[in-house]
N, C-alpha and C positions, 0 to 999 in steps of 0.2 A: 504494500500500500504506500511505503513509503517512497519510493522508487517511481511510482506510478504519478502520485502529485510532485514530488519533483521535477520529472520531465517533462510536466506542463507549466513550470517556472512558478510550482504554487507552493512554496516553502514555507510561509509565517501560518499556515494552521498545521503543519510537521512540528515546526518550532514550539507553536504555545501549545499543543496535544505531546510532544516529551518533555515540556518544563512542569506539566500539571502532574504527567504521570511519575516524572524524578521527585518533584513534592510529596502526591501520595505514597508513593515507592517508601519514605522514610517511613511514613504514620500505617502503612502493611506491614512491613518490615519488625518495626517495633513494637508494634501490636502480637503479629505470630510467634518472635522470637522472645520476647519479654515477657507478655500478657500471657499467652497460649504455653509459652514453655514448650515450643518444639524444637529451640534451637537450631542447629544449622538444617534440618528439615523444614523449618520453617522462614529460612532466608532462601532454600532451594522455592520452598512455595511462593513468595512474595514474591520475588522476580517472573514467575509464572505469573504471576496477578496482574504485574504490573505491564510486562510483554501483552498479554491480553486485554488490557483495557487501554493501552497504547493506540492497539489493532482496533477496538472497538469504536473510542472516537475517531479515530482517520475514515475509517469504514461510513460509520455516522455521518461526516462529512463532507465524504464523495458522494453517499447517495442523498444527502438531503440538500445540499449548495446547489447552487446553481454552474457551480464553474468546471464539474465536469459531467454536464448533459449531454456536449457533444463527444468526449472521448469514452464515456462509459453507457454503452447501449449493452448491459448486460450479459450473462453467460451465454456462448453457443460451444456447440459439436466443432465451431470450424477452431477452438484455441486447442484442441486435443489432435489437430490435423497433420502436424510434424513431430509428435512425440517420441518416436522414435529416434529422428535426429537430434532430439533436445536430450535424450537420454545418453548418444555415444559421447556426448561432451560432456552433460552433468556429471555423471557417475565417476570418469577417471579424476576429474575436476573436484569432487568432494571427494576422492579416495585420498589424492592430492594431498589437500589441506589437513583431513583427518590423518594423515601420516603424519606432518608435520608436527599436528600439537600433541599427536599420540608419545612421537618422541619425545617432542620436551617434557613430557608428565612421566615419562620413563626414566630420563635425568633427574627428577626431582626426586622420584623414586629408589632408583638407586644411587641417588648422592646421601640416602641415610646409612647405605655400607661404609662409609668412608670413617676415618676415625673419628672426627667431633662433628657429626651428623648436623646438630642442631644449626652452629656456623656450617656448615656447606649446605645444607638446603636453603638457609635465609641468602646467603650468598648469590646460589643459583635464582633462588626467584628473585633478588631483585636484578640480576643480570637478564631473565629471561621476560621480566615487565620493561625492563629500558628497550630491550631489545622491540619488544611488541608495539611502546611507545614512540621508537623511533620508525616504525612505519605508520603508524596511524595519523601522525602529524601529515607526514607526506600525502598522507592518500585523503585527506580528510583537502589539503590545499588544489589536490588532484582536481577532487568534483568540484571544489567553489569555481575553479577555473573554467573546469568544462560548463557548469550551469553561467556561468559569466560569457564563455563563448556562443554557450546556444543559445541565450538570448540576443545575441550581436548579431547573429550569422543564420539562425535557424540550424545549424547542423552539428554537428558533434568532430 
C-alpha cells in the first residue's frame, strides 16, 4: 500500500498514517509488555498491531479519498496474469535476502562460543546495526531522489 501511494506522489497521508501508528506502537507496546505481562511475546505482538493498522488506515485511505479513483479500479483475474514470471524472480530474490540475515543471526549465534560471549555478541550487533544503518540511509536518499525525479520527469 505503501508503494502504491507513493508512486502516485501521494506521501503526506504514508507520512501522518506511520507517525500515528509509531505513536500508538509505544501505548500497544507498553500496554502488552507491561500491562498484559507477555513480554517479548508481547513486543513480537504489538508490532503485528501496529504493521496492521498501519495497513488499515493507508487501505482506508485509498478507498475512501478521492485521489486514487482513477488508479485503483479494484481486484481482477488480469493482476494474477504473469504470476509465474513474478514468481522466477521473487522467490530467488527473497531466498537472497533470507540468506543474508539468516547469516548474520548465525554470527550472532555463534559469536556466544567465543570466550567472553556476552562482549562479542554486543560487539557483533552493534557492528551488524551500523552495518544495516549504513545502507538504509542510502536507500532511504535512493527513493527521495527517484520520487523527486518522477515528479520532474514522469518517469523513473
Amino acid at each position: 500500500q505503501i508503494r502504491f501511494l507513493q508512486t502516485q506522489s501521494i506521501v503526506v497521508p504514508v507520512m501522518v498514517s506511520s507517525a500515528v501508528t509509531a505513536l500508538n506502537h509505544i501505548l500497544v507496546c507498553w500496554a502488552l509488555v507491561h500491562k498484559v505481562g507477555m513480554g517479548s511475546k508481547g513486543a513480537a505482538l504489538a508490532s503485528t498491531v501496529s504493521y496492521s493498522t498501519n495497513l488499515a488506515i493507508l487501505c482506508l485511505y485509498s478507498r475512501l479519498s478521492g485521489a486514487c479513483k482513477r488508479t485503483w479500479t479494484g481486484f481482477s483475474m488480469e493482476a494474477f496474469k504473469e504470476l509465474r514470471q513474478f514468481g522466477e524472480i521473487a522467490v530467488p530474490s527473497a531466498m537472497m535476502v533470507c540468506l543474508e540475515w539468516w547469516s548474520f543471526e548465525l554470527l550472532v549465534l555463534l559469536s556466544g562460543l567465543l570466550p567472553n560471549p556476552k562482549l562479542e555478541t554486543s560487539v557483533l550487533s552493534i557492528c551488524l546495526n551500523t552495518g544495516a544503518l549504513m545502507f538504509t540511509v542510502p536507500s532511504g536518499l535512493c527513493a527521495a531522489i527517484r520520487h523527486t525525479r518522477f515528479q520532474r520527469t514522469w518517469c523513473w
